[in-house]
C-alpha positions in Angstrom: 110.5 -83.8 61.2 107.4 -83.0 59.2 106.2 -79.7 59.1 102.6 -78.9 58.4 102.1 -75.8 56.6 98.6 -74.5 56.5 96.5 -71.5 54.3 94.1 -70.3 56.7 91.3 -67.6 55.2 89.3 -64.9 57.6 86.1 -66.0 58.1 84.9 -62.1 58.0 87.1 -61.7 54.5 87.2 -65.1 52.4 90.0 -63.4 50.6 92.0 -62.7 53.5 94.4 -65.8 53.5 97.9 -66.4 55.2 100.1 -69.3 55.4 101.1 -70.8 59.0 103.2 -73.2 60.1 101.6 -75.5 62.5 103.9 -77.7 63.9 104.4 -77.8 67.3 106.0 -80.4 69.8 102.3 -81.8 70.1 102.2 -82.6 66.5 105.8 -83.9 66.3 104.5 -87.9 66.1 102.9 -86.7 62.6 104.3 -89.2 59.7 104.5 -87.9 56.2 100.8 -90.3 55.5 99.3 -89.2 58.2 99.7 -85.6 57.4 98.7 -86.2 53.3 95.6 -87.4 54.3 94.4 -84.9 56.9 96.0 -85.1 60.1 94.1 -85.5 62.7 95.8 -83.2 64.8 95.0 -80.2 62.6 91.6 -80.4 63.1 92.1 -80.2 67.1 94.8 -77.1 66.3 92.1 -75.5 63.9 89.7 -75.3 67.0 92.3 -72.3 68.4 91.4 -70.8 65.4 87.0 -70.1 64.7 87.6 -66.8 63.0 89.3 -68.3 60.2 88.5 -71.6 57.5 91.3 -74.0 56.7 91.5 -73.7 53.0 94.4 -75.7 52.7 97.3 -77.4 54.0 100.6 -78.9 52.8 103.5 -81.4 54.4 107.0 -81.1 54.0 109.9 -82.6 55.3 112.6 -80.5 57.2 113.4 -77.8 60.0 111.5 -74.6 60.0 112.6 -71.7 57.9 115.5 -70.3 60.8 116.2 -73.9 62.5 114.0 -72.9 65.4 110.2 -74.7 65.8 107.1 -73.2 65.6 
């Protein structure tokens, strides 16, 4: 399973930035290529989200930290 990790920033505080897992059973079909270039599927999961910019994002390979999905 890949698991898209993403750094998301407040809109209303540019220096307010978390991490988020984003991977969900909709974006379980995401390859490893597919995420490094800019999967498409973030974009659709970034529109749940207009109060805050994607400022980055990163792929890895494995289970979520405690085994369970995000």
């Amino acid at each position: 399973m890949i698991r898209i990790i993403v750094v998301l920033c407040s809109l209303s505080s540019p220096t307010d930035c978390h991490e988020q897992v984003v991977t969900t059973s909709d974006l379980a079909d995401v390859t490893m290529q597919s995420c490094l270039v800019g999967a498409p599927q973030i974009a659709t999961w970034m529109a749940q989200h207009p109060g805050e910019r994607l400022a980055a994002w990163r792929c890895t390979i494995g289970k979520p930290a405690g085994g369970r999905g995000a």
